[in-house]
GURO-53361 format. One record per atom (N, C-alpha, C): residue number from 1; residue in one letter; atom name; x, y, z. Coordinates in pm, 1 decimal. Example, Ala and Ser with C-alpha at 12.3 -4.5 7.8 and 13.67 -1.06 7.14 Angstrom:
<sites>
SITE   seq   type   atom          u          v          w
SITE     1      A      N     1319.0     -569.0      780.0
SITE     1      A     CA     1230.0     -450.0      780.0
SITE     1      A      C     1320.0     -330.0      780.0
SITE     2      S      N     1285.0     -225.0      708.0
SITE     2      S     CA     1367.0     -106.0      714.0
SITE     2      S      C     1290.0        3.0      787.0
</sites>
This chain:
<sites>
SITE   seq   type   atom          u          v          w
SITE     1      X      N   -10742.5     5082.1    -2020.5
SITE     1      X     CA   -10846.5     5041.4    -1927.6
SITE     1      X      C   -10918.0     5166.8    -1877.0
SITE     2      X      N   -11032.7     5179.7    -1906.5
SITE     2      X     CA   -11145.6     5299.7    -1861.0
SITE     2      X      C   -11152.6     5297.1    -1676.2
SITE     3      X      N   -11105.0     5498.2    -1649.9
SITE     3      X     CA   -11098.2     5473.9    -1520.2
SITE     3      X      C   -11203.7     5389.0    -1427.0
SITE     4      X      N   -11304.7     5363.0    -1456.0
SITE     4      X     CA   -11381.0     5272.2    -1352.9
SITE     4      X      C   -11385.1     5147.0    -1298.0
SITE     5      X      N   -11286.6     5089.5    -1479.6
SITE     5      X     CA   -11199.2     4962.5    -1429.5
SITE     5      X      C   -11117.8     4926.7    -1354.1
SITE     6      X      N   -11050.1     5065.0    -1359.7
SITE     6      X     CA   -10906.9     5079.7    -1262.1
SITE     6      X      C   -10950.3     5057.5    -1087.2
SITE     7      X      N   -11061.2     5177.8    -1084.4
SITE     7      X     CA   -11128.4     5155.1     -993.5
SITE     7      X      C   -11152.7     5038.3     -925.2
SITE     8      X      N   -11229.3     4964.8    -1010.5
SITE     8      X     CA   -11298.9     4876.6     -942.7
SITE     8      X      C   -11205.5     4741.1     -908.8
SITE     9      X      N   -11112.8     4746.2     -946.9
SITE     9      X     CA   -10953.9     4638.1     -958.6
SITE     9      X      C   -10914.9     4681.1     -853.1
SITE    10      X      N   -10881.1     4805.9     -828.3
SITE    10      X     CA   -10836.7     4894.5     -698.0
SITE    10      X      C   -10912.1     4823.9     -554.7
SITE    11      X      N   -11059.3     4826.6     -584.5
SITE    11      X     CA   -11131.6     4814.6     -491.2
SITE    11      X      C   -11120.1     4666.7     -410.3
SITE    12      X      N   -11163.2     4572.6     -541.2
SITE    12      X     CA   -11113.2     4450.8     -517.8
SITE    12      X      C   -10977.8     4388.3     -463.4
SITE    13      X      N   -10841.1     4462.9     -536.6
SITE    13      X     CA   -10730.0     4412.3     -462.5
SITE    13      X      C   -10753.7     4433.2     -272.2
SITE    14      X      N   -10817.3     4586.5     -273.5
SITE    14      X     CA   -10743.2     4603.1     -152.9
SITE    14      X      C   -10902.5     4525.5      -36.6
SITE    15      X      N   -10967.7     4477.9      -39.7
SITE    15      X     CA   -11058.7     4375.2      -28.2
SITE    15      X      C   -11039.5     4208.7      -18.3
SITE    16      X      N   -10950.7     4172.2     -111.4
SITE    16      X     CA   -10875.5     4046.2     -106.4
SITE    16      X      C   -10768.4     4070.9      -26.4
SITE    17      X      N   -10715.2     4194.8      -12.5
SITE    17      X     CA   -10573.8     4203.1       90.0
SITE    17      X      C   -10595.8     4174.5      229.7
SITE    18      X      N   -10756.9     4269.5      232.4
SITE    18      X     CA   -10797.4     4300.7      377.6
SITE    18      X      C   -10866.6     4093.4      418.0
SITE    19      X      N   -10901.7     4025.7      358.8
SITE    19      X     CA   -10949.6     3928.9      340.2
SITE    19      X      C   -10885.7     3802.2      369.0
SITE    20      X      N   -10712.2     3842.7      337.4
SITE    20      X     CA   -10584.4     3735.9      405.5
SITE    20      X      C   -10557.3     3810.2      496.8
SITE    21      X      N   -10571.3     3939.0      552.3
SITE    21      X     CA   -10477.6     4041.6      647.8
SITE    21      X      C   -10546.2     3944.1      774.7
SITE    22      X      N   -10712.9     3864.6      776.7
SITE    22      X     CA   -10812.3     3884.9      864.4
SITE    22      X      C   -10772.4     3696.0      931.3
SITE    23      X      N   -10716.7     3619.4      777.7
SITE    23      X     CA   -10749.5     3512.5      774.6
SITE    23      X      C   -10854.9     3494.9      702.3
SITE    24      X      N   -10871.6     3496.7      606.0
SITE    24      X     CA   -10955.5     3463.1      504.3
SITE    24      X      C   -10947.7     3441.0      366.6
SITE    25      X      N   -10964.5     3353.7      285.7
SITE    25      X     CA   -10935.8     3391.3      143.0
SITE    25      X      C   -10895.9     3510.7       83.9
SITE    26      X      N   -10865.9     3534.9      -21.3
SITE    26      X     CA   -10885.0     3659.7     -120.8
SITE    26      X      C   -10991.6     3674.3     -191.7
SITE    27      X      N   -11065.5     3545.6     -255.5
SITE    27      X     CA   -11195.0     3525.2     -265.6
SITE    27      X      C   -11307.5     3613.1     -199.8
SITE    28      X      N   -11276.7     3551.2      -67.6
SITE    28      X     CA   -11419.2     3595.8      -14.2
SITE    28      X      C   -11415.0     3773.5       38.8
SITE    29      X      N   -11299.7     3812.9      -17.1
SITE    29      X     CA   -11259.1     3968.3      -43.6
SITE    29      X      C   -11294.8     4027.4     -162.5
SITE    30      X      N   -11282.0     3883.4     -237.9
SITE    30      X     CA   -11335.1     3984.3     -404.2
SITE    30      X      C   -11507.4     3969.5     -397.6
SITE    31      X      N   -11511.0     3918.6     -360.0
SITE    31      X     CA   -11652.0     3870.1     -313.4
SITE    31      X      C   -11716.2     3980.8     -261.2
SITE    32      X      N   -11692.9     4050.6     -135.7
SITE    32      X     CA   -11776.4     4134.2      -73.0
SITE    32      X      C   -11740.0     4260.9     -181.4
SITE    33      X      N   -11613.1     4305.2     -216.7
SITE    33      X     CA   -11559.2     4383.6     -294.0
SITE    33      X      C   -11666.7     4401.0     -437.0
SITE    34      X      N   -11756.4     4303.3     -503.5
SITE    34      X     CA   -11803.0     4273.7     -597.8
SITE    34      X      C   -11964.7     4317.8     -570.9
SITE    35      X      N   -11991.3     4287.7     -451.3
SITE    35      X     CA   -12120.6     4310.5     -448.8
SITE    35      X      C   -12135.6     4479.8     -372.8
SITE    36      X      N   -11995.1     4525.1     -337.1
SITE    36      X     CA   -12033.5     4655.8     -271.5
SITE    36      X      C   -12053.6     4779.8     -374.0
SITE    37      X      N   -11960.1     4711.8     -522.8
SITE    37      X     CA   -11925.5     4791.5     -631.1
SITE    37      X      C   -12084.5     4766.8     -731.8
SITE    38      X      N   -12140.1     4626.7     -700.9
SITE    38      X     CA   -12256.2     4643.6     -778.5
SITE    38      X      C   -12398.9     4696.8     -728.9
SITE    39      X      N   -12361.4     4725.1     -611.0
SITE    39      X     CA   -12494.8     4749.1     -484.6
SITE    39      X      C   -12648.3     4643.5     -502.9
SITE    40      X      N   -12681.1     4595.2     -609.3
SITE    40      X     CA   -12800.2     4524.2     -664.9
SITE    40      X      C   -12742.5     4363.1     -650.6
SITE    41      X      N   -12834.0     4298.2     -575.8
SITE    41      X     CA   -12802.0     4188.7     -584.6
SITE    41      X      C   -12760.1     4115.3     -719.9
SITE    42      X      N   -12656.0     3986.7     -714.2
SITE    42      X     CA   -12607.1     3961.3     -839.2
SITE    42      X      C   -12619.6     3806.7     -813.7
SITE    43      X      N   -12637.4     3735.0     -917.7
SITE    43      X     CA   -12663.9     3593.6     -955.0
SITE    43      X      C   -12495.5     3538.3     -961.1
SITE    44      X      N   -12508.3     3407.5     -935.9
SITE    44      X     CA   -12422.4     3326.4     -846.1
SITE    44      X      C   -12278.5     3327.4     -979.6
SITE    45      X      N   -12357.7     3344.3    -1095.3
SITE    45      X     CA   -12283.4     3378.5    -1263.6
SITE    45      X      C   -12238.4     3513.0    -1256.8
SITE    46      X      N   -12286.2     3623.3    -1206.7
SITE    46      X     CA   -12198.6     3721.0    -1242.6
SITE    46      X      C   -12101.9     3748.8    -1144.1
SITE    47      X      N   -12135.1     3698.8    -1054.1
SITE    47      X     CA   -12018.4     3738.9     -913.5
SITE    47      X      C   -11924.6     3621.7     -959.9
SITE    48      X      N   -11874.0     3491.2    -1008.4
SITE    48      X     CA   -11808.8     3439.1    -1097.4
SITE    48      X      C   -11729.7     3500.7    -1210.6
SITE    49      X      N   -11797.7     3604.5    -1269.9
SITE    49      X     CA   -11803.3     3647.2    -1410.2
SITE    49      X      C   -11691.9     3745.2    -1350.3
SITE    50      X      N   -11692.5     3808.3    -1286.6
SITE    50      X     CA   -11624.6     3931.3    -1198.5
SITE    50      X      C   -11530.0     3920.5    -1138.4
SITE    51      X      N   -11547.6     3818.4    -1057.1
SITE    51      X     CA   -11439.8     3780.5     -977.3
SITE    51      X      C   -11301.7     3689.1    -1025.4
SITE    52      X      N   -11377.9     3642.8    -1155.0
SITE    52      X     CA   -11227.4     3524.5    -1254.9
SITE    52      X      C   -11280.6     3364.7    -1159.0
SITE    53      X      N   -11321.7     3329.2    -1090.9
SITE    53      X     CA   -11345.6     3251.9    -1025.5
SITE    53      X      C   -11429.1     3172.2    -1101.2
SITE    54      X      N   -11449.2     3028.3    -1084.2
SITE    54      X     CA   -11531.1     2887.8    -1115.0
SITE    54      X      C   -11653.4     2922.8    -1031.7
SITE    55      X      N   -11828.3     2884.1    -1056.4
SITE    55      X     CA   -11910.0     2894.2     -958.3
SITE    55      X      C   -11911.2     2803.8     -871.0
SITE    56      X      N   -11757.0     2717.9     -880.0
SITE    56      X     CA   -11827.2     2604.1     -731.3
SITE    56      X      C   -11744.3     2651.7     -666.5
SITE    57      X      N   -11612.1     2711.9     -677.1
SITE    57      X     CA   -11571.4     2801.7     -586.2
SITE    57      X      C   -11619.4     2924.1     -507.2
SITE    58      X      N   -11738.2     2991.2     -612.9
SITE    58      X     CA   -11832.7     3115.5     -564.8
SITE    58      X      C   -11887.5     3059.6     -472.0
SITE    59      X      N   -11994.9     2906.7     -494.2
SITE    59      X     CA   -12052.1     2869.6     -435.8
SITE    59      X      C   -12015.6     2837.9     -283.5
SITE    60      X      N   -11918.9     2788.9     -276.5
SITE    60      X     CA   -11892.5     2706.0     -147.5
SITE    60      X      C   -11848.2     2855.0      -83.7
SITE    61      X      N   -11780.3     2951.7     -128.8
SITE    61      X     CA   -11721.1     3086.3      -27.0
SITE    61      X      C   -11856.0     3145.0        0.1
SITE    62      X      N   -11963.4     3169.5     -115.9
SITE    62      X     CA   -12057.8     3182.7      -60.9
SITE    62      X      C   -12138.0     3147.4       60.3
SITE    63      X      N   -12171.6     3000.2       79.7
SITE    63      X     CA   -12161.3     2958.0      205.9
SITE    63      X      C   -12126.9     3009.4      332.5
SITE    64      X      N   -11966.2     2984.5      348.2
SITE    64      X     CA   -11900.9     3027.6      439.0
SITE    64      X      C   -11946.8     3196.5      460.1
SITE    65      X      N   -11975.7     3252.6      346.0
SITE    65      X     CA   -12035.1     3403.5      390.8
SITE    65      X      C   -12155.1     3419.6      441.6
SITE    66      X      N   -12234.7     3316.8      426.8
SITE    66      X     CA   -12365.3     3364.8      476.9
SITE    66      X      C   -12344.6     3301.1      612.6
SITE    67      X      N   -12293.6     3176.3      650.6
SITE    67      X     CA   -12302.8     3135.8      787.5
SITE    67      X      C   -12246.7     3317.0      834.8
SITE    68      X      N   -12133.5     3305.6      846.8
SITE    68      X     CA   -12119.9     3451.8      905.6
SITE    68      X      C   -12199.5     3600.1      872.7
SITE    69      X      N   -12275.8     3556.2      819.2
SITE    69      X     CA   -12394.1     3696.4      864.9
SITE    69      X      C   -12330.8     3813.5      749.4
SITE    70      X      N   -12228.4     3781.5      645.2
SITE    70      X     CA   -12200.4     3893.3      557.5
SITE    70      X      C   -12282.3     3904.6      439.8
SITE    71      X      N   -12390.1     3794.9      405.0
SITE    71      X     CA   -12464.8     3788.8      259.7
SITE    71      X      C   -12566.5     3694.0      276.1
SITE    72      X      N   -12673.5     3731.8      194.7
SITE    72      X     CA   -12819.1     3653.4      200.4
SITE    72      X      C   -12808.3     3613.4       95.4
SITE    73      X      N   -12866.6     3505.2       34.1
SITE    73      X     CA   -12905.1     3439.5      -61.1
SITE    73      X      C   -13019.7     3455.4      -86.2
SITE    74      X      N   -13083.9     3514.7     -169.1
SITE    74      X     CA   -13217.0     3525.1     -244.6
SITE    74      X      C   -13268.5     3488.8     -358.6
SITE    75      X      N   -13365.9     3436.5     -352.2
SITE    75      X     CA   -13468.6     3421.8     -478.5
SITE    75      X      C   -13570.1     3508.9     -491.8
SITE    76      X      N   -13554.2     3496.5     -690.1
SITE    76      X     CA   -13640.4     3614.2     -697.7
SITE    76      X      C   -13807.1     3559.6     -751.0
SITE    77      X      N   -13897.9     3601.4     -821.0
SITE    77      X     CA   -14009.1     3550.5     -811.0
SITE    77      X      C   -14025.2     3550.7     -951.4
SITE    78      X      N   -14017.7     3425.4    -1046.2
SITE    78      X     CA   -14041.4     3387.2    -1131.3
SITE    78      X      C   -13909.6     3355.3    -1192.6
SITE    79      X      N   -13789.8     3372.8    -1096.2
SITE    79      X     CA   -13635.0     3364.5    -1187.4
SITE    79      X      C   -13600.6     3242.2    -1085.6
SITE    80      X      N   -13528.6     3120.3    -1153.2
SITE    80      X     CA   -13466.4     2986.4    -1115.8
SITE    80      X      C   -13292.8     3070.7    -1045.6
SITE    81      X      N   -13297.5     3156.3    -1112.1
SITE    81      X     CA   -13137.5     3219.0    -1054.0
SITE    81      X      C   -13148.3     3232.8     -916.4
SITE    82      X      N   -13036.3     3192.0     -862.3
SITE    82      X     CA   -13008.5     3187.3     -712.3
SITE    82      X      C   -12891.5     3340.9     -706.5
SITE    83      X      N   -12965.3     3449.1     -621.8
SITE    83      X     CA   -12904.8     3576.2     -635.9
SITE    83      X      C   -12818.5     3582.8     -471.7
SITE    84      X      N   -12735.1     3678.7     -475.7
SITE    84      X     CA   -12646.2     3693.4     -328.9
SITE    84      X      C   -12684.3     3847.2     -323.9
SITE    85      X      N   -12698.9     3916.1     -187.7
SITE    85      X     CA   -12637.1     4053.6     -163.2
SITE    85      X      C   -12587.0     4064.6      -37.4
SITE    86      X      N   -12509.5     4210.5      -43.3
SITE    86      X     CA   -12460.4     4192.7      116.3
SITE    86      X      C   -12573.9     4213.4      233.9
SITE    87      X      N   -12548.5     4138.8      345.0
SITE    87      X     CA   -12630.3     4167.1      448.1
SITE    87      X      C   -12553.1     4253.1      564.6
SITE    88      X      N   -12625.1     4392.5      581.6
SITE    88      X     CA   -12584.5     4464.4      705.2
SITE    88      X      C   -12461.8     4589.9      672.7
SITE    89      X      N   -12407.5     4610.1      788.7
SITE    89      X     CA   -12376.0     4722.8      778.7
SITE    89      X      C   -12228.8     4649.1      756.1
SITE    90      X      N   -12145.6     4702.1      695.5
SITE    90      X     CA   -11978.4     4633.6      606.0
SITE    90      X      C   -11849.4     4623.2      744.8
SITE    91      X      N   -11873.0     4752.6      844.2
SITE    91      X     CA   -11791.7     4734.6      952.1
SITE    91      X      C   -11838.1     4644.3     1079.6
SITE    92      X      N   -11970.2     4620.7     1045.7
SITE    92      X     CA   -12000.3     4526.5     1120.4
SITE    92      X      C   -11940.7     4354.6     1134.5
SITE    93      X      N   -12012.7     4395.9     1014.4
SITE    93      X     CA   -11933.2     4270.5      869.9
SITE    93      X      C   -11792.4     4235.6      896.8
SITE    94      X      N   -11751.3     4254.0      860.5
SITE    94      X     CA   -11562.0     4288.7      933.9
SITE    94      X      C   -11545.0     4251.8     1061.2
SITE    95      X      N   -11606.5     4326.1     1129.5
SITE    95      X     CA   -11618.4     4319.4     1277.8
SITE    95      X      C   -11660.2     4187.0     1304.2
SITE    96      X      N   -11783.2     4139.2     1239.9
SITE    96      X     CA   -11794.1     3955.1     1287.5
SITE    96      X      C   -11709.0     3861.5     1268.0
SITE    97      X      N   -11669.0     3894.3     1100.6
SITE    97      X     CA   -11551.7     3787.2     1048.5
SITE    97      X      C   -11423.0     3798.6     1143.2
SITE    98      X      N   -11374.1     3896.3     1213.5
SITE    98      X     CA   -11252.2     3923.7     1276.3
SITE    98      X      C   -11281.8     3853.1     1376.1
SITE    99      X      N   -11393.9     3818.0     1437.1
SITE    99      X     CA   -11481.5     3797.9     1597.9
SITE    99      X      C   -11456.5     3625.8     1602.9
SITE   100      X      N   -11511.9     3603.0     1469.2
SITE   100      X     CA   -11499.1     3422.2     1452.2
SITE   100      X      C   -11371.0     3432.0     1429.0
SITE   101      X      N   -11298.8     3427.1     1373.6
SITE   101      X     CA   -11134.7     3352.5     1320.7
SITE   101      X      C   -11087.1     3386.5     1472.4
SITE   102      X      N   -11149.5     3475.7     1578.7
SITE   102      X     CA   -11034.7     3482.5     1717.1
SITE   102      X      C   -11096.8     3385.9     1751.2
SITE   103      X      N   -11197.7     3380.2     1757.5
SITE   103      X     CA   -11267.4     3254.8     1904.3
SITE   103      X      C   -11269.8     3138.8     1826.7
SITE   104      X      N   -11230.0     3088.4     1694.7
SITE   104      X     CA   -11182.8     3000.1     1631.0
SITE   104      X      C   -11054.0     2933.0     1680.5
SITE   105      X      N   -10990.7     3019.3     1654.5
SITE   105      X     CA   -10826.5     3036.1     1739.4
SITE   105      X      C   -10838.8     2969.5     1881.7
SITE   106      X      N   -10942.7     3046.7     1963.5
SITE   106      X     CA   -10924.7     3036.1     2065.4
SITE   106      X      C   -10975.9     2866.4     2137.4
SITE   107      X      N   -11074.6     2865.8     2060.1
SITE   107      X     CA   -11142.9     2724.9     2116.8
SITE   107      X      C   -11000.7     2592.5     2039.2
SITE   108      X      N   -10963.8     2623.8     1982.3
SITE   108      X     CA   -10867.0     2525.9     1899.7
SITE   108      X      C   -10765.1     2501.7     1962.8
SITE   109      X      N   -10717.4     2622.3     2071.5
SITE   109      X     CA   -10599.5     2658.0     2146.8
SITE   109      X      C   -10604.3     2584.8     2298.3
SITE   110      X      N   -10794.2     2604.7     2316.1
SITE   110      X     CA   -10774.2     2562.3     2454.9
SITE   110      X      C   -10811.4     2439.2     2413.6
SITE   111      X      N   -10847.2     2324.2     2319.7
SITE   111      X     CA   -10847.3     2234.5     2272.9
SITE   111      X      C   -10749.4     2138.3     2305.9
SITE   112      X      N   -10647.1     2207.5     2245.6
SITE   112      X     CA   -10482.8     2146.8     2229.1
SITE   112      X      C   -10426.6     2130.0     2385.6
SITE   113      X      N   -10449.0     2269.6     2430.8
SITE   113      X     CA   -10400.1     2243.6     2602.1
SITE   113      X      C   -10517.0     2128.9     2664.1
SITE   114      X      N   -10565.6     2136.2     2658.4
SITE   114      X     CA   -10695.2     2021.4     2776.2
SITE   114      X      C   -10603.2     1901.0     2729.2
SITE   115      X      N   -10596.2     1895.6     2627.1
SITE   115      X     CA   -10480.4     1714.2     2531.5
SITE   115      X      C   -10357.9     1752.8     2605.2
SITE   116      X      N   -10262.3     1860.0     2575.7
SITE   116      X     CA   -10138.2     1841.3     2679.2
SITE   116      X      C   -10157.1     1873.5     2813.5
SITE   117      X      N   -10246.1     1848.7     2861.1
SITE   117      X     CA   -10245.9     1850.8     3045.7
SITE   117      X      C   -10293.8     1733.6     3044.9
SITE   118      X      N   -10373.1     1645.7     2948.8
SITE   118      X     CA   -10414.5     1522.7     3031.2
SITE   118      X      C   -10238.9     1449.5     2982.3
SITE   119      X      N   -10209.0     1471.4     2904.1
SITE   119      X     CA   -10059.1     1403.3     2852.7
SITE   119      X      C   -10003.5     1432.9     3009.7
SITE   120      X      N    -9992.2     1515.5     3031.4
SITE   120      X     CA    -9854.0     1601.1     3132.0
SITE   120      X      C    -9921.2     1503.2     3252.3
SITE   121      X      N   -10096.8     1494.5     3257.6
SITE   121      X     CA   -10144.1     1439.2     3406.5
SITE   121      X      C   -10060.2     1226.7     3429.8
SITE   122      X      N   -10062.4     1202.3     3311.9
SITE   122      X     CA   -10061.4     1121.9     3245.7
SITE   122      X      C    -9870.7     1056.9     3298.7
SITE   123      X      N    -9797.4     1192.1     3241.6
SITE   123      X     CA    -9648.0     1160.1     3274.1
SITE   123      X      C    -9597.7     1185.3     3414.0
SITE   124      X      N    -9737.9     1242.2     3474.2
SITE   124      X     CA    -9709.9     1264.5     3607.0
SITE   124      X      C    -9606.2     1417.9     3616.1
SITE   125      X      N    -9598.4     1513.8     3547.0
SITE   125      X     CA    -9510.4     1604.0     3519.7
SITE   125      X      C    -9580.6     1723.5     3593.3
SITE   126      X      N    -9580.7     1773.2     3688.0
SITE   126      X     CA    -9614.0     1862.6     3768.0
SITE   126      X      C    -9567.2     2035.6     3711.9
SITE   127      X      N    -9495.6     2048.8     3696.4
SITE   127      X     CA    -9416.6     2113.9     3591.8
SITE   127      X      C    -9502.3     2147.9     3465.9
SITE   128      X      N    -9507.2     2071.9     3357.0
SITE   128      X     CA    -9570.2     2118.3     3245.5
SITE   128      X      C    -9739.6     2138.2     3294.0
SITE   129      X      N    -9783.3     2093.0     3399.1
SITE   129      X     CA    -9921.4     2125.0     3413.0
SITE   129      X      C    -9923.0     2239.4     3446.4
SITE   130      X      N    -9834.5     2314.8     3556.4
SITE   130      X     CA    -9847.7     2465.6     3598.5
SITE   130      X      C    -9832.4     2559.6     3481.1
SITE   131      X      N    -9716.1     2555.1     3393.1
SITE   131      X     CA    -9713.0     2585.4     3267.3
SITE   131      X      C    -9795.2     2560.7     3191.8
SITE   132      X      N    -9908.1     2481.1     3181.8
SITE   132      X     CA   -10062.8     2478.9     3074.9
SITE   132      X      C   -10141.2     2536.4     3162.9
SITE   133      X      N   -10115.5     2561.4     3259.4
SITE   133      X     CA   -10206.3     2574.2     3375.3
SITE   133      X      C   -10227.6     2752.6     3358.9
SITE   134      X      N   -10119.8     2781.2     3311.9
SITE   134      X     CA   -10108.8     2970.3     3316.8
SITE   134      X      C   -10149.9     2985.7     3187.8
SITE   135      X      N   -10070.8     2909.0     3041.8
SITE   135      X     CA   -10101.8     2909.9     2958.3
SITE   135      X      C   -10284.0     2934.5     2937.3
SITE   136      X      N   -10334.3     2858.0     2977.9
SITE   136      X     CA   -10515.2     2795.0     2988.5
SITE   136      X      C   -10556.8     2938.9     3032.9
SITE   137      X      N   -10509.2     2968.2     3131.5
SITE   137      X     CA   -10564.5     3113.4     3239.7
SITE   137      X      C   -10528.2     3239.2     3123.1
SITE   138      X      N   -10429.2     3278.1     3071.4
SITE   138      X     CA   -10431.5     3385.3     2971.2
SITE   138      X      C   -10523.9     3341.7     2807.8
SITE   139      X      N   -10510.5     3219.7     2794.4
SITE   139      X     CA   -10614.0     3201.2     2668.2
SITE   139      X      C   -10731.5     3258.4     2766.2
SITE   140      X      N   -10798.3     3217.5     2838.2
SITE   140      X     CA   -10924.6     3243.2     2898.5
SITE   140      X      C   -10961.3     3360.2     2945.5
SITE   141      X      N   -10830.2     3457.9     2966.9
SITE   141      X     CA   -10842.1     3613.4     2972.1
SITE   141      X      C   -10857.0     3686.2     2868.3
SITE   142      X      N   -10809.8     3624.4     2749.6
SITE   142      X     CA   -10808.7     3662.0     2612.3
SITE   142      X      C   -10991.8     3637.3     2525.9
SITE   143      X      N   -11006.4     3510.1     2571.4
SITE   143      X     CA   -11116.0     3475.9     2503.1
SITE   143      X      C   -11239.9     3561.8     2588.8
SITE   144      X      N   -11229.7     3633.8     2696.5
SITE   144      X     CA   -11318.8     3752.2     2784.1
SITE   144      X      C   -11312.4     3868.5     2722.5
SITE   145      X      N   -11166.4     3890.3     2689.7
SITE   145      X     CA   -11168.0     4037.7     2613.6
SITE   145      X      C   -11215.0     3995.9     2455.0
SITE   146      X      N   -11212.3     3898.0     2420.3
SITE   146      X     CA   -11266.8     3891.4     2245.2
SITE   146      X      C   -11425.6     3880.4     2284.9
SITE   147      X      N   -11499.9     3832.8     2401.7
SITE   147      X     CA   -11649.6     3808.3     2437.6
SITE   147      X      C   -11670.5     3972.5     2434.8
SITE   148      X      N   -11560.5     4074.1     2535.8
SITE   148      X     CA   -11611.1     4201.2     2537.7
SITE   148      X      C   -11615.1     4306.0     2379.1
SITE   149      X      N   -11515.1     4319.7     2351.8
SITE   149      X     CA   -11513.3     4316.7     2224.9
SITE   149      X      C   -11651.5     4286.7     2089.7
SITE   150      X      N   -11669.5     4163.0     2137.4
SITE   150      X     CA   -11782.8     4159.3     2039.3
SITE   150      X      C   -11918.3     4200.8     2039.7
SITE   151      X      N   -11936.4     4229.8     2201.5
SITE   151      X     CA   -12034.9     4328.4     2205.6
SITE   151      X      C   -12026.5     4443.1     2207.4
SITE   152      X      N   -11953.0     4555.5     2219.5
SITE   152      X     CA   -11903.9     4689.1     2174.5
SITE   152      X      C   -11983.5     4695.3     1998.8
SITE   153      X      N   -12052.9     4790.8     2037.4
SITE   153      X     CA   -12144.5     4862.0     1901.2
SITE   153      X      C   -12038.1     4978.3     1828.0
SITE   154      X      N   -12048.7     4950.8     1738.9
SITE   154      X     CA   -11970.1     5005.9     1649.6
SITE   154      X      C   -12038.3     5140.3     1606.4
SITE   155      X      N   -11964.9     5283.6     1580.7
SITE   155      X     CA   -12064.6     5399.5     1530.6
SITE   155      X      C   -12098.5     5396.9     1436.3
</sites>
């Protein structure tokens, strides 16, 4: 295997690693990994072609990447090909995807408690409400420091 292959396998593993490390596919690791190694936007077939992946699997992670602000979808002018590149700066990038999966977490968390306090209001349990009650108060200290956090500019 010609060193650039090695390389670029290199690049990708540790991209899919960083990609479950975050909560995220491995996919959508080979994914950013694919377009950082090709710098030129690439059609929805070669980022497939690259990655070992089906395009309805490209497709749909695709998706999920552009809602989060990591890749644009472009068309080009006279080509039917639907092209991807990355959008923005890569630690930013990172920095958003890390930003959603917390406040994902977090809204899901205080979700679940609002359901066991009306349960607890419900059993009349005075007890488990003070205990959701603190619980609720540190999610909500948490979800302030992930609000501060996400505005902190990165160098």
């Amino acid at each position: 295997m010609p060193d650039g292959m090695k390389v670029e396998n290199e690049v990708f593993t540790v991209f899919s690693n960083l990609a479950k490390t975050i909560g995220y596919s491995p996919l959508h690791g080979k994914i950013i990994a694919t377009l950082i190694v090709k710098k030129n936007p690439l059609t929805l077939q070669e980022v497939a072609k690259r990655t070992g992946y089906s395009t309805g699997m490209i497709s749909l992670s695709l998706d999920l990447l552009e809602v989060l602000g990591v890749i644009k979808k472009i068309k080009k002018t006279g080509d039917r090909k639907l092209y991807v590149q990355l959008e923005g700066d890569l630690l930013e990038i990172l920095k958003k995807a890390v930003i959603v999966k917390v406040k994902n977490g977090i809204a899901g968390a205080l979700e679940e408690i609002s359901e066991k306090k009306a349960e607890a209001r419900k059993e009349k349990s005075p007890r488990s409400l003070e205990l959701l009650g603190t619980l609720e108060k540190e999610v909500r200290r948490l979800e302030k420091y992930v609000d501060m956090l996400s505005g902190i500019r990165l160098p």
